[in-house]
Legacy VTK file of the C-alpha trace (Angstrom):
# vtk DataFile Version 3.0
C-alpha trace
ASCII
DATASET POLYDATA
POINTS 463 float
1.049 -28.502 -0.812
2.379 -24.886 -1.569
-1.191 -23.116 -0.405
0.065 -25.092 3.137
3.215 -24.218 3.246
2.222 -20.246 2.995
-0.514 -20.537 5.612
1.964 -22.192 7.782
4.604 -19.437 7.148
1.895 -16.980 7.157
0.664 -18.006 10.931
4.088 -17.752 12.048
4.505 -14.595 10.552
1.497 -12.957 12.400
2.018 -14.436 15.592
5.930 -12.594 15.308
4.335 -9.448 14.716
1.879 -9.529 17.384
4.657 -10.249 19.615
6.254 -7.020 17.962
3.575 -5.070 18.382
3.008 -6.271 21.987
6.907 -5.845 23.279
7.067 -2.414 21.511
3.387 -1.460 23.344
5.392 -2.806 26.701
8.726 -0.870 25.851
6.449 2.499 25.366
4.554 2.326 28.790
8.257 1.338 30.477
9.397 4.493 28.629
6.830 6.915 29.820
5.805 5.647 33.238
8.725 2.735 33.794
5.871 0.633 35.083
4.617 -2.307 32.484
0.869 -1.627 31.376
-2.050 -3.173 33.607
-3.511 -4.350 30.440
-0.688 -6.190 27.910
-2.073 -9.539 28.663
-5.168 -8.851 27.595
-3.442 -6.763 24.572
-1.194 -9.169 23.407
-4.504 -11.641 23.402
-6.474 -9.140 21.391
-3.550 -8.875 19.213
-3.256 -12.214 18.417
-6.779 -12.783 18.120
-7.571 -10.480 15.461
-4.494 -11.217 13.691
-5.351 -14.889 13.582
-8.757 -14.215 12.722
-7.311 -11.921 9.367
-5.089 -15.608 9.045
-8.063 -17.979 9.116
-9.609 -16.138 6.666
-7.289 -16.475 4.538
-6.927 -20.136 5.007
-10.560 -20.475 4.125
-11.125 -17.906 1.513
-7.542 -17.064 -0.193
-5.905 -20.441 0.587
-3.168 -20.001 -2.281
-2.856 -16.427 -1.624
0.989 -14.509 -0.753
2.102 -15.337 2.505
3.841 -12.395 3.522
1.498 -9.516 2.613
-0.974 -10.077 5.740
2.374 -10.326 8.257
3.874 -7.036 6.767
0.133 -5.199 7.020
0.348 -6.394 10.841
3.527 -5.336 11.323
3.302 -1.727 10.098
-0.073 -1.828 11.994
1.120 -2.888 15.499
4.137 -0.386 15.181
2.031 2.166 14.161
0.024 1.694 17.099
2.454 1.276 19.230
3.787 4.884 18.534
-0.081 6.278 18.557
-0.515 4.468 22.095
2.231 6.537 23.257
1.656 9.532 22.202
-2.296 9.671 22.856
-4.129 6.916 24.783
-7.483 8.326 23.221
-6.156 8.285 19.315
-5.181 4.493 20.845
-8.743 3.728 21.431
-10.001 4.526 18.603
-7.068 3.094 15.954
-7.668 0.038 18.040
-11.606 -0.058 16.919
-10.396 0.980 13.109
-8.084 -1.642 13.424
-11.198 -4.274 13.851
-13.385 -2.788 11.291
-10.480 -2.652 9.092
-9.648 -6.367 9.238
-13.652 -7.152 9.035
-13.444 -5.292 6.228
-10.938 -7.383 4.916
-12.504 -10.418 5.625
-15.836 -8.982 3.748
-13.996 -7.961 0.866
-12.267 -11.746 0.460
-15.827 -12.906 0.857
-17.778 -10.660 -1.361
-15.011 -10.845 -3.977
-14.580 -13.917 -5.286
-13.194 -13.685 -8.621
-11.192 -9.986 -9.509
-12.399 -10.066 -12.797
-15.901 -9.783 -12.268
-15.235 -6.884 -11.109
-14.279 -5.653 -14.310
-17.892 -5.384 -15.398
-18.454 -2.466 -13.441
-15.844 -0.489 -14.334
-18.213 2.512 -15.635
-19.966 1.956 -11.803
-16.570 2.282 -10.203
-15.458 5.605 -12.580
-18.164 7.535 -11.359
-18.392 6.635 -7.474
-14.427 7.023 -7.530
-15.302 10.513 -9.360
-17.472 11.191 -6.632
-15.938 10.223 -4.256
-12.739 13.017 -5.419
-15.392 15.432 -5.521
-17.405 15.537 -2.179
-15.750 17.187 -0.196
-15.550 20.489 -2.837
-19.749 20.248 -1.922
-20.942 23.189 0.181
-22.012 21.701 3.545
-21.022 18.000 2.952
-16.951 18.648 3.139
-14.778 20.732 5.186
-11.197 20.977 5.692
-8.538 23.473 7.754
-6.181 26.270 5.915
-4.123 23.949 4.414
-5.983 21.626 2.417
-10.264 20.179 2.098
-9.817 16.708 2.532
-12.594 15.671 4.928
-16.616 15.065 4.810
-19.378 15.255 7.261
-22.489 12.819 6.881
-23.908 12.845 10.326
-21.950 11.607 12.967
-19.315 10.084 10.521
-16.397 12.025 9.008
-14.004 10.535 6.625
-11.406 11.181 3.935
-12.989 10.212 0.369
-9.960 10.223 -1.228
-8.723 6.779 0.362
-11.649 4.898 -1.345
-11.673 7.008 -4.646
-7.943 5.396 -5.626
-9.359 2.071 -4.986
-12.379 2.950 -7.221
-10.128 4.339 -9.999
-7.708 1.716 -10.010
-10.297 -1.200 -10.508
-11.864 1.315 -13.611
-7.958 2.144 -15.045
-7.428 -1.725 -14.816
-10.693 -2.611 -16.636
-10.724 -0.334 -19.514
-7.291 -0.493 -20.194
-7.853 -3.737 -20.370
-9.992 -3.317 -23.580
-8.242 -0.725 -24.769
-4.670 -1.662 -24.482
-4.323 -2.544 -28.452
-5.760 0.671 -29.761
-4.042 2.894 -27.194
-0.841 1.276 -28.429
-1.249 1.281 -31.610
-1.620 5.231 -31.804
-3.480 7.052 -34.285
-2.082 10.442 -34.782
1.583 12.450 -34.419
2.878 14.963 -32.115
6.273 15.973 -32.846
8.230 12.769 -31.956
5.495 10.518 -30.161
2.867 8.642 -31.508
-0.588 9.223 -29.580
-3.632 7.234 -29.443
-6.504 9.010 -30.772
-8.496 11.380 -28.215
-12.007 8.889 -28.416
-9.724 6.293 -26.780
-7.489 8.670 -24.487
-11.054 10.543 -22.708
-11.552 9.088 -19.626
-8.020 8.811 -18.946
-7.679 12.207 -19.789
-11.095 13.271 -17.353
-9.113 11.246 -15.075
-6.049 13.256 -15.023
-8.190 16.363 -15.316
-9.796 15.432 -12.007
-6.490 15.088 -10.690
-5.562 18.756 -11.414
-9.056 19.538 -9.269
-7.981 17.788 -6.699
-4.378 19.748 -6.195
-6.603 23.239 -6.893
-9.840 22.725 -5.580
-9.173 20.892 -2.226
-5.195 22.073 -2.352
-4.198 18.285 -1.889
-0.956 17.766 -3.766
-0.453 14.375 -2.673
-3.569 12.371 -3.808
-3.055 14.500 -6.679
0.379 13.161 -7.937
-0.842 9.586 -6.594
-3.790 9.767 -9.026
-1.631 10.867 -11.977
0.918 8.221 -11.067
-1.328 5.770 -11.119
-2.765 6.448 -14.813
1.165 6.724 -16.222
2.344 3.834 -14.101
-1.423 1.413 -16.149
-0.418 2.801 -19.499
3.051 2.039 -19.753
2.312 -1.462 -18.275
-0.696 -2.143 -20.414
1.019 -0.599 -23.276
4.467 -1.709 -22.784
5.364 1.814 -24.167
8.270 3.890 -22.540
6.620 6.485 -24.565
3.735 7.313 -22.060
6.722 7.655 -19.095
8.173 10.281 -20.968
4.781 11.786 -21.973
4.042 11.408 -18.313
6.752 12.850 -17.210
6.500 15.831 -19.346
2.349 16.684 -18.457
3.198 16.349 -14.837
6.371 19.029 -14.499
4.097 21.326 -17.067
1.408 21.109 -14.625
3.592 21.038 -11.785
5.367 24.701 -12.799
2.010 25.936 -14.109
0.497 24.817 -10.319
3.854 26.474 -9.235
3.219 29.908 -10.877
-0.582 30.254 -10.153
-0.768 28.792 -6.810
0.130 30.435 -3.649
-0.407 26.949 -1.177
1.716 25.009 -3.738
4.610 28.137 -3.870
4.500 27.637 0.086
5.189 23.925 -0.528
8.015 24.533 -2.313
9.675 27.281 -0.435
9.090 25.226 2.964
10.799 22.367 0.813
13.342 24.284 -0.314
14.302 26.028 2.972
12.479 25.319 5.906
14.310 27.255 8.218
13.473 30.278 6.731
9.885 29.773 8.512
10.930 27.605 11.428
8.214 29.621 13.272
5.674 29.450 10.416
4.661 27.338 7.880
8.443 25.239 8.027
7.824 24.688 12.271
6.221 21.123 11.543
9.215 20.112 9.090
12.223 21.415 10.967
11.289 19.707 14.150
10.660 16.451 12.525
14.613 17.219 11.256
15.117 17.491 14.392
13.278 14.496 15.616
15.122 12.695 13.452
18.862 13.595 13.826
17.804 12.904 17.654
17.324 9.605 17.021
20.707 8.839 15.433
21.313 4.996 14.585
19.517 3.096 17.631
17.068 5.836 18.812
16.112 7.655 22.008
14.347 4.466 22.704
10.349 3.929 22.343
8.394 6.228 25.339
11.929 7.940 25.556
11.952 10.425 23.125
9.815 13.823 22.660
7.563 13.156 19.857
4.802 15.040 20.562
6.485 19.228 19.883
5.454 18.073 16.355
1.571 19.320 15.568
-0.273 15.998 14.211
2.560 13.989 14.517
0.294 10.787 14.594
-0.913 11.307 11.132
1.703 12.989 8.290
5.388 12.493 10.447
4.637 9.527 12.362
7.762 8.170 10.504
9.740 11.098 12.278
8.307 10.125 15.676
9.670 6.554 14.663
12.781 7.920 13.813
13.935 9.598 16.910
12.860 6.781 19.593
13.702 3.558 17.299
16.524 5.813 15.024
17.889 4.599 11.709
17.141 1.120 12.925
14.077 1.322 13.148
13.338 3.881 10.251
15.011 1.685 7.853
13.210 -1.235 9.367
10.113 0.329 8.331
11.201 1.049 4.767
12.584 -2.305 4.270
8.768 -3.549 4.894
7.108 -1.266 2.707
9.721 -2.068 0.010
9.150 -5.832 0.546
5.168 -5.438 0.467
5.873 -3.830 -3.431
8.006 -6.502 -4.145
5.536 -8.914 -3.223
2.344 -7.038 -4.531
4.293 -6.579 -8.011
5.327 -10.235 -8.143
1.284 -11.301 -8.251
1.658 -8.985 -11.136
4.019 -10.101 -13.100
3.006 -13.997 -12.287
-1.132 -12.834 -12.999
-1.929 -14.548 -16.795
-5.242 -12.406 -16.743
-4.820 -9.012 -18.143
-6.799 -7.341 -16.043
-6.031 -8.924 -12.974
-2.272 -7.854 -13.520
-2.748 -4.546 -14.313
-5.782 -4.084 -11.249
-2.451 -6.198 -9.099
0.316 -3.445 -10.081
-2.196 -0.601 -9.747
-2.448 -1.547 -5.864
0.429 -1.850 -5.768
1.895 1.564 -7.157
-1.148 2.890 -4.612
0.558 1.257 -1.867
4.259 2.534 -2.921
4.165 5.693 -4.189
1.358 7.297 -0.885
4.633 5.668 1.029
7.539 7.133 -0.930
5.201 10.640 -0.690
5.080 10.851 2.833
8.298 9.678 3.377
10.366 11.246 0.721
7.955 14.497 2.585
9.449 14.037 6.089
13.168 13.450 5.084
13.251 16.598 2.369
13.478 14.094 -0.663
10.429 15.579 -2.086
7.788 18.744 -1.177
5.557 17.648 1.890
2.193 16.456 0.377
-0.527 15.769 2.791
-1.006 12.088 2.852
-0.653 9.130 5.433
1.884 6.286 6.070
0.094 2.892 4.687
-1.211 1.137 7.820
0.895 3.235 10.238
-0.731 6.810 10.009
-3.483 7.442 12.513
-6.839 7.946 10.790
-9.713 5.363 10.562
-10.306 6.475 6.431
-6.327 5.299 5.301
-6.579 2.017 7.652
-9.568 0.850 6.393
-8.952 1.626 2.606
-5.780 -0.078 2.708
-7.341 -3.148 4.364
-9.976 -3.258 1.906
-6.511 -2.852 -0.897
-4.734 -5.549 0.945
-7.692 -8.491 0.403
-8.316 -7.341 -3.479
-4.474 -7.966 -3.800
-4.788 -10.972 -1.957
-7.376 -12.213 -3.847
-5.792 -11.623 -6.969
-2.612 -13.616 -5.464
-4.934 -16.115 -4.754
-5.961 -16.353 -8.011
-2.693 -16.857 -9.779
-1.608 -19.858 -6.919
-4.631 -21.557 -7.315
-3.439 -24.907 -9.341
-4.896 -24.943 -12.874
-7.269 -27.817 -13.637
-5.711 -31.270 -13.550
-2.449 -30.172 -12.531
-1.245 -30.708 -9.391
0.857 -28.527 -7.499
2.842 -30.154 -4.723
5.694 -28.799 -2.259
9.365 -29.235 -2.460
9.218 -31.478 0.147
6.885 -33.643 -1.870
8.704 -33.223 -4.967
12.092 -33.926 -3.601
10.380 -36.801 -2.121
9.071 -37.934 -5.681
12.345 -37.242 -7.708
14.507 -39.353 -4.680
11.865 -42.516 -5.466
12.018 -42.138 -9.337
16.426 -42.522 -8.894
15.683 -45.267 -6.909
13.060 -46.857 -9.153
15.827 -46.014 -12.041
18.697 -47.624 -10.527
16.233 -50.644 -9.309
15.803 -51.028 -12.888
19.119 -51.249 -14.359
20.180 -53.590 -11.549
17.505 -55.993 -13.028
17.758 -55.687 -16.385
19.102 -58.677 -19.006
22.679 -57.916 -19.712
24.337 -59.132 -23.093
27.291 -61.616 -22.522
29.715 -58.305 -23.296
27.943 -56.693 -20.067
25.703 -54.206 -22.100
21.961 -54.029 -21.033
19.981 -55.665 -23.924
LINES 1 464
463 0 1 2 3 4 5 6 7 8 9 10 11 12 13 14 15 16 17 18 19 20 21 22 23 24 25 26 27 28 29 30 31 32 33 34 35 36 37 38 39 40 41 42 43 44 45 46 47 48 49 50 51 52 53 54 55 56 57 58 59 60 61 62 63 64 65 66 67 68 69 70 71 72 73 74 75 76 77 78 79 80 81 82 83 84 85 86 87 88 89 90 91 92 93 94 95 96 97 98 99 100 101 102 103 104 105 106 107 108 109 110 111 112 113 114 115 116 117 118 119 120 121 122 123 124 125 126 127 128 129 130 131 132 133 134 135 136 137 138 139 140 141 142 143 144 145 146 147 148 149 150 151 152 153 154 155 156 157 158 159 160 161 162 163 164 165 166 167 168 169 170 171 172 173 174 175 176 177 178 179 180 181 182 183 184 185 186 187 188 189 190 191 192 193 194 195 196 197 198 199 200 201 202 203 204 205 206 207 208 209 210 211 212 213 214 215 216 217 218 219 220 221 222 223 224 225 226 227 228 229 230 231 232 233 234 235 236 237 238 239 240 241 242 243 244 245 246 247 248 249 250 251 252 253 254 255 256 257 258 259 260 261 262 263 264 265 266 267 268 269 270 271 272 273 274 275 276 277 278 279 280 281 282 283 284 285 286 287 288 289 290 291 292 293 294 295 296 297 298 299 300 301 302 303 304 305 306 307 308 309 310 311 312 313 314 315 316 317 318 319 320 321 322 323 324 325 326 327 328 329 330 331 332 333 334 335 336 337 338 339 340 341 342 343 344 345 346 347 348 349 350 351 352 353 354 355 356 357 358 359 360 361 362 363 364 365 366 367 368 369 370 371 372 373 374 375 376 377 378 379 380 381 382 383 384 385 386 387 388 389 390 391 392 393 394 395 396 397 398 399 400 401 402 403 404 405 406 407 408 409 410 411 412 413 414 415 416 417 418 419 420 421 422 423 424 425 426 427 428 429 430 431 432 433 434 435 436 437 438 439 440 441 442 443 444 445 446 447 448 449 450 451 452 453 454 455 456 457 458 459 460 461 462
């Protein structure tokens, strides 16, 4: 069967990224200390363990599910920790217990969510919790942030970044309504200039979506959930739509906003000028930027080699340049090795879309997904000068217990929904290429059995 063929590919998948994640934990400690760690046994164990346990519950709960999305996760995840573990053994502690409530998490979410589309019928519920969610940390007392941007709130002893559940929130309510709406918003209802708009009644909580989006980048001066927000609505019309038109609309409201943002804005002219030339404050506001150029012309094509390297002149380098830090002690290698996974975790993550039958399920499947690629292509484009430097983590790499769990939490709801569109329909059976090739080899030989046996005319023809 196909479901075990990808649990089988699946297992061996996780068990080569534990081994990853384990020789790269080993190469680290050699690096710093050139003495193997006391504890990689019972690493390596704990690394396999939870990683099978995120595989069994797969096999049990998403049997039909992609069997390369969990293996990539793990991947990303063990390298990530790998670098944290060498540059702070007390980050390393406490990724390691994220890491366990993330993939309990996961497991919880395959288990509480059975069917994606029921969770259409709350999209109204999931509008205003991933509203308030964008909000709380703009409330007096509850959030808190440093100079450059208010991510962060406080409730007790807990502190977390809102914004990693709010796109989860939004993308389940973009997915549901423009599911509903997709005809009318299509269809358009009144002019402007050259494009053909839907009418405002059907265009207002996309719009209040996009508006919170703007309050975001001013309010809590955080341009890169920002732009992943507005991405995220363009990316769900033009798919729901199939309308090039809303790109180009897109496209237009976010450089207006973006020069208007520009031209009011002193954080987001800082941005820019540190983007432009970073040199110019390479003891200021550019420092973090031009050593992570730095970091990563070190590296060159095979690295400094993991523990060997000097990571750590880079302020937070766990969280926003970890991908420099991977640069210089694995170099281009490694770097590209890194890209290469995210891009194949799109691929995959866009091919449940485009194979999903259910409306909403492929639009709530290619939401995710953009989630998942553009906060990469952010942060990335940010450290290599492709694009300004916006503060938001690497998917699954990043230190930070907030990113690791949301995208855990992402990860099963796009399993789920992969599950969904392997799952044979009703009385048809889906069988592996073994079996098939297996089938079509004994119907030639049942073929050829019959013409040997058949009554022949005296001129040799069959009768």
């Amino acid at each position: 069967m196909i479901a075990a063929e990808r649990r089988s590919t699946e297992l061996g998948l996780v068990v080569l990224a534990a081994l990853i994640t384990t020789g790269a934990y080993a190469l680290a400690a050699l690096g710093r200390t050139a003495d193997l760690p006391a504890d990689l046994a019972p690493f390596l164990g704990i690394v396999i363990g939870l990683l099978v346990a995120a595989h069994v519950t797969n096999r049990f709960l998403a049997p039909n599910a992609d069997g390369v999305l969990l293996p990539l996760a793990a991947l990303l995840n063990g390298l990530g920790y790998a670098i944290i573990a060498r540059l702070d053994t007390d980050l390393a502690g406490l990724q390691a217990t994220w890491t366990l409530v993330s993939i309990g998490a996961y497991a919880l979410t395959l288990l509480v969510v059975r069917r994606a589309t029921d969770l259409a019928r709350y999209k109204w519920t999931f509008a205003f919790i991933g509203m308030a969610l964008l909000v709380m940390p703009l409330v007096p007392g509850l959030g808190f942030g440093n100079a450059s941007a208010r991510l962060w709130v406080s409730i007790g002893p807990i502190n977390f970044q809102p914004g990693e559940f709010a796109k989860i929130a939004l993308a389940i309510f973009f997915a549901a309504y423009l599911t509903e709406r997709r005809e009318l918003i299509a269809a358009g209802g009144w002019k402007l200039g050259p494009f053909n708009l839907p009418e405002p009644r059907h265009m207002g909580p996309l719009l209040v979506a996009w508006a919170a989006s703007l309050l975001v980048m001013i309010g809590q001066k955080d341009l890169g959930s920002s732009l992943l927000f507005f991405a995220l609505v363009v990316v769900l019309l033009w798919i729901s739509t199939e309308r090039a038109s809303f790109l180009v609309f897109g496209a237009f409201l976010f450089a207006t906003g973006a020069v208007l943002a520009w031209s009011q804005f002193s954080h987001v002219q800082d941005r820019v000028d540190v983007w432009l030339d970073p040199w110019a404050q390479a003891e200021g506001l550019g420092y973090q930027l031009v050593q992570a150029v730095y970091a990563l012309a070190w590296g060159g094509t095979t690295g400094t080699g993991l523990g060997l390297g000097d990571p750590s002149r880079i302020p937070e380098v766990q969280n926003d340049f970890i991908f420099a830090a991977i640069g210089e002690e694995l170099g281009l290698l490694g770097a590209t090795a890194v890209i290469a996974a995210f891009v194949l975790m799109v691929g995959a993550g866009m091919r449940v879309a485009v194979q999903a039958e259910r409306p909403f399920e492929k639009l709530l499947a290619a939401g995710l997904t953009t989630i998942l690629g553009v906060q990469a292509f952010i942060i990335l484009g940010g450290v290599t000068r492709v694009v300004p430097l916006t503060g938001v983590t690497l998917p699954f790499v990043s230190y930070g217990g907030s990113s690791l769990l949301s995208n855990y939490i992402l990860l099963a709801l796009l399993m789920r929904i992969s599950d969904s569109v392997g799952r044979p329909t009703a009385g048809t059976a889906r069988v592996g290429w073994r079996a098939r090739r297996s089938q079509r080899r004994a119907d030639r030989r049942a073929a050829g059995a019959t013409a040997a046996t058949a009554p022949s005319t005296p001129g040799g023809v069959p009768a």
